[in-house]
N, C-alpha and C positions, 0 to 999 in steps of 0.2 A: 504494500500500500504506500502509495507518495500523498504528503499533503503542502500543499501550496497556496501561499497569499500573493493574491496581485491587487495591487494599490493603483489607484488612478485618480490624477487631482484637475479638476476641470479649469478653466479660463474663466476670467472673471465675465459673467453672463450668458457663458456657455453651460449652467449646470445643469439645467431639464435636457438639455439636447442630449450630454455623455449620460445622463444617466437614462435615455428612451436607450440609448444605443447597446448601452449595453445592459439591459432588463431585456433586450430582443435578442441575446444568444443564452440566456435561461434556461426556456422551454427546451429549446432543441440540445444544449448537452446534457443537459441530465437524460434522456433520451439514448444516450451515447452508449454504448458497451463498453461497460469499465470504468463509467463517470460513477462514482460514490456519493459525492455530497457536492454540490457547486450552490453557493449560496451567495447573495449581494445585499453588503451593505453600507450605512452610510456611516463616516465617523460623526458620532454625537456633538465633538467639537468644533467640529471645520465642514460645514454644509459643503457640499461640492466636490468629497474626497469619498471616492468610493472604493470598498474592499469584495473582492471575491474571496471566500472564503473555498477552497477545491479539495476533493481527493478524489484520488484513483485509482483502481487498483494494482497499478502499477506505471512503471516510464513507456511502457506501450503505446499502452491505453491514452496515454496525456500525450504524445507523441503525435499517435491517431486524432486528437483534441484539436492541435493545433495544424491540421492540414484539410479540417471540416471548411465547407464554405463559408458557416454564417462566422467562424473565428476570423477567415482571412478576410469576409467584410467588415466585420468589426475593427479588426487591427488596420486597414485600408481606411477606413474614418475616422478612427479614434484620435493621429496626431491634430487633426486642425480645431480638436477639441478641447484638448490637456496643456498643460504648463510645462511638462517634465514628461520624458521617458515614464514608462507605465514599471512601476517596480514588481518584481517576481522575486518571490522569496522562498524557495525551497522549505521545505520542514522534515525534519528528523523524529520520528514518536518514541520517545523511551517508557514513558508508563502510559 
């Protein structure tokens, strides 16, 4: 099992936009074989900064993730929406 956080911080009056954009690959990965948990959310203190929360059940599956169409539209829109590179953050599970 891999679990990963991706952070995405919007433009200032771009925040409804990144966040239709990406609430519209959702549906379709959890959908996925081998998507486990994909979840979106907002941080409480900074409107505009959104977290997926992911796992998978392995580097395949997440591999397979990012070669779906609605990923490569999303990642194809997302720069002209954000401030920053979109951060990925690998996760390790010890307990």
């Amino acid at each position: 099992m891999i679990y990963l956080l991706a952070r995405f911080k919007a433009q200032s009056g771009k925040e409804e936009a990144l966040l239709e954009l990406l609430k519209s690959v959702v549906l379709p990965t959890r959908s996925e074989l081998g998507c486990v948990r994909y979840e979106l959310h907002e941080e409480s203190k900074e409107k505009g900064h959104f977290v997926f929360i992911k796992a998978f059940v392995d580097i395949s599956a997440y591999e397979k993730h990012k070669n779906t169409r609605h990923y490569k539209i999303m990642m194809k829109e997302v720069p002209g929406l954000i401030t920053q590179k979109p951060e990925i953050i690998m996760l390790s599970k010890h307990l």
